[in-house]
N, C-alpha and C positions, 0 to 999 in steps of 0.2 A: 471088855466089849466096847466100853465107850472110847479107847485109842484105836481099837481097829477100825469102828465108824467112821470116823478122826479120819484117818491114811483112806479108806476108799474115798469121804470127800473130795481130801485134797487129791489125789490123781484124776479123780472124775471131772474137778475144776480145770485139771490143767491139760486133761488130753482131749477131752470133749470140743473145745472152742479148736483146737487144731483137726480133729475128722474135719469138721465143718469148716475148716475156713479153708476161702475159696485162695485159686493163682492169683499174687497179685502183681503189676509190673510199674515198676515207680522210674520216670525219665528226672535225673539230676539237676538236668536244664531243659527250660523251654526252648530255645535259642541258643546257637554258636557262631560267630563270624571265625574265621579263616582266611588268610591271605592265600591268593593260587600261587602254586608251586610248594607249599607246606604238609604239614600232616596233622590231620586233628584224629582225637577219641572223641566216636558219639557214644554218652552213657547209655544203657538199660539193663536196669536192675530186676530181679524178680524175685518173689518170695513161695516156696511150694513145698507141700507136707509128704509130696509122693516121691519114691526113686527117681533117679536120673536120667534110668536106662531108655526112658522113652522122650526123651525131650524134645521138642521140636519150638526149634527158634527161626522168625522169617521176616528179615529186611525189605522196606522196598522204600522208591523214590520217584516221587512226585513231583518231577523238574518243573522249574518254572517255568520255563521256554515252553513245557507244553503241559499242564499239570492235568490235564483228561488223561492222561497215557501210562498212567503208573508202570513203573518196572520194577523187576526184582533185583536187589542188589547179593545178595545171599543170603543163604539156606542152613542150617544145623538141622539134622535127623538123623536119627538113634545114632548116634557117634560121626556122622560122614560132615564134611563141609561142602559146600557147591556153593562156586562165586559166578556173577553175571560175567560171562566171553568179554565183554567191553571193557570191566573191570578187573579182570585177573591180572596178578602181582600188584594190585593199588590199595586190596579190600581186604582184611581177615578181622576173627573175631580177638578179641584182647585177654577173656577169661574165661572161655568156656573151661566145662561146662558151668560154674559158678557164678557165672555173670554173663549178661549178652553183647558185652561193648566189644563196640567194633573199631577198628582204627580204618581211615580210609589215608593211603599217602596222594604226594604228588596231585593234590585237590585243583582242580580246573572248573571253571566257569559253568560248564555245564553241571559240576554235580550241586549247583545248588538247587534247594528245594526244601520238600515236606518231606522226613524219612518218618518212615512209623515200626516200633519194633513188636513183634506180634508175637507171644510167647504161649507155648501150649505143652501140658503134663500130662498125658493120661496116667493112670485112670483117675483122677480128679476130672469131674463136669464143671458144665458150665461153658459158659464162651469163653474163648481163647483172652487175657488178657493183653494189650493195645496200648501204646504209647506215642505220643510223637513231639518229634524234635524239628525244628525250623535253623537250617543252615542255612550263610549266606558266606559267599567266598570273594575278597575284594580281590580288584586287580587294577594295575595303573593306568591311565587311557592307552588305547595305544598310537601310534604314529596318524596322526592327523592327516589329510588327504585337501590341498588346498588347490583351487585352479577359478579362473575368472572366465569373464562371459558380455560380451558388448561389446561398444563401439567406442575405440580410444580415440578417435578426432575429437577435435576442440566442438564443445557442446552436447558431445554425446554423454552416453548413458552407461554404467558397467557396472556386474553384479560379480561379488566374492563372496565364494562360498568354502568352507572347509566342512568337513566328515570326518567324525571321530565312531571306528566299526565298534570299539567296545571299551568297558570302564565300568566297575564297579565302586562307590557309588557313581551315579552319573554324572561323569564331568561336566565342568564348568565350562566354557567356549567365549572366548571374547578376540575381538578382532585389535588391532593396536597401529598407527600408521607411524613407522621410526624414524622417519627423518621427513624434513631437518630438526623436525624434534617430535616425540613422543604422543601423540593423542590415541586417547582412546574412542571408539567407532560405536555408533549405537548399532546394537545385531538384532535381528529377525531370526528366533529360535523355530525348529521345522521339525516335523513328526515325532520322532521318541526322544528330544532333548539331545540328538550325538549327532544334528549337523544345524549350521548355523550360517547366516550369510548377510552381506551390507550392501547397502543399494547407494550408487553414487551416481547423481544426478548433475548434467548440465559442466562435464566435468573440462578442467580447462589444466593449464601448464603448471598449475599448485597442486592439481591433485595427484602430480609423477612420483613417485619415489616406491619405499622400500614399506611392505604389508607383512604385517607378522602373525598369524593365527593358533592361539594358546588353548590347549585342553588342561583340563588341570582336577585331581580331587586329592585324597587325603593323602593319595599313596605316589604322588609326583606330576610332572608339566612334562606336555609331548606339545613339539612346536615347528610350524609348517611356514613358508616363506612364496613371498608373490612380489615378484619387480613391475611395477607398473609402469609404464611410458606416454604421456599423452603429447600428440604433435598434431602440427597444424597440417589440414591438408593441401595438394599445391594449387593454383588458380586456375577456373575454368577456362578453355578455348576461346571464350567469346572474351573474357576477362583482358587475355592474354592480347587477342586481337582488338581489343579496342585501344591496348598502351600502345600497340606496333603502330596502328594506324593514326594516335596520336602524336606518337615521335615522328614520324614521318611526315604529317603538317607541319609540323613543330620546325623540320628539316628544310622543310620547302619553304616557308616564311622566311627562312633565314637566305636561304640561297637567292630568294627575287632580292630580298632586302641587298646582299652585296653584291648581283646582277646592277640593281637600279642604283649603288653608289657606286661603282666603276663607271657603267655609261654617263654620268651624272658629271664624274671627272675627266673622263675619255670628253666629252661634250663643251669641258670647258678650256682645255687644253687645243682642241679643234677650234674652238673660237678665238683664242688666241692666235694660233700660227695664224689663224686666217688674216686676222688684221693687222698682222705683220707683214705681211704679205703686199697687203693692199698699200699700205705705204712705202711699202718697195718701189712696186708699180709705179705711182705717183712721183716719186722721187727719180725713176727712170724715163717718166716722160717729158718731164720737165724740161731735163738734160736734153734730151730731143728734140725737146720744141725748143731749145733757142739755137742748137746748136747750126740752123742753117745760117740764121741771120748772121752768125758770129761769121761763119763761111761768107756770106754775102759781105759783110764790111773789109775783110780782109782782101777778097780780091779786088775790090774798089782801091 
């Protein structure tokens, strides 16, 4: 008597806590990072005292991009699989029915999120047991988007801006000016961190050259290029007409000036013949005036 006591005990110990114990579903990880373009296993585990034949296991995903909008990713009931149209050939499960892990391939930016695996046995009650896992999927930045904005005359004003559409973590942005030699640019960061731009003030013939615009996080540098040119503008019409009409004095001074030194020498050359002249005369009347009297002695 006292060994068979013994043996219902011990069965009664050992079957008893299993009627009663409830589904339970245990997530391996709280959190996975994944690179896009790869393949991760999201765990979920569960533990249940009831047959298989009714099992119902149910995916779903809480994107960031919009996490009010849950969707379902897939489905298990009583044997059948049903994957979300969006996700088909990306999504299957890994061990049913012994396990609820799912593989997801070819992972892209939108599947991160909140997935939660939701696992249910009838006829065991009770609420369904719940689990969840936080994925996050990195990605390199991509191709930055660079282009400027102002006024390239001497004294103006001109704004560089670059746009980087996506990157997981969020890249870094920094402007860089490469010649004639290397400085980095103080940036003005603008709405979600993925565009960034420099304000250049009062800008003159130093501020020309060659602009480089860098994204950058863990997973690589994407890099965008801006030629800048600053020139001088040409001179106003009035500018212009006041050199013409300067030179043109400038023309005319010069012209009375060798007008009034030719007449000046014309002038003194005329006063010379002149008094050449007049001693000509002189010396002709001379001759004149005596020549009658020489007549007068000689006919005597």
């Amino acid at each position: 008597m006292g060994s068979g006591r013994w043996m219902f005990w011990t069965v009664w110990m050992c079957f008893t806590p299993l009627e009663n114990a409830a589904l339970r579903v245990t997530m391996r990880d709280s959190s996975l990072e994944a690179v896009r373009g790869d393949s991760v296993i999201l765990p979920c585990s569960f533990f249940t005292t009831s047959p298989l034949s009714r099992l119902n296991i149910i995916w779903t995903l809480a994107p960031f991009s919009n996490p009010e909008s849950p969707m379902q990713v897939i489905v298990y009931d009583h044997g059948q699989v049903i994957e979300d149209p969006s996700l088909t050939g990306r999504v299957g499960f890994a061990g049913i029915p012994w396990s609820a892990d799912i593989i997801l391939n070819d992972t892209q930016i939108s599947d991160a999120g909140i997935y939660r695996c939701m696992v249910n046995n009838p006829p065991e009650t009770g609420d369904p047991g719940i689990g969840e896992l936080l994925l996050t999927v990195l990605a390199p930045p991509s191709l930055p988007m660079c282009q400027w904005d102002g006024e390239t005359e001497l004294g103006g004003s001109v704004t560089l801006s670059c746009v980087v559409a996506e990157g997981v973590p969020t890249p870094e942005i920094r402007w860089d000016k490469l010649n004639p030699e290397e400085v980095s640019l103080p940036v003005n960061m603008e709405g979600d961190d993925l565009s960034a731009s420099v304000q250049i003030a009062n800008v003159s013939s130093q501020t020309s050259g060659l602009y480089r615009c860098s994204a950058t996080n863990l997973l690589g540098t994407q890099n965008c290029y801006i030629s800048l040119f600053i020139y001088s503008p040409p001179e106003s019409s009035s500018g212009v007409l006041q050199g013409v009409l300067l030179t043109l004095s400038m023309a005319l001074v010069l012209l009375a000036l060798l007008v009034l030194v030719l007449w000046l020498h014309r002038t003194g050359q005329d006063g010379k013949r002149r008094e050449g002249k007049e001693e000509e005369e002189e010396e002709c009347y001379n001759e004149i005036r005596y020549t009658p009297s020489l007549m007068k002695r000689s006919f005597v």
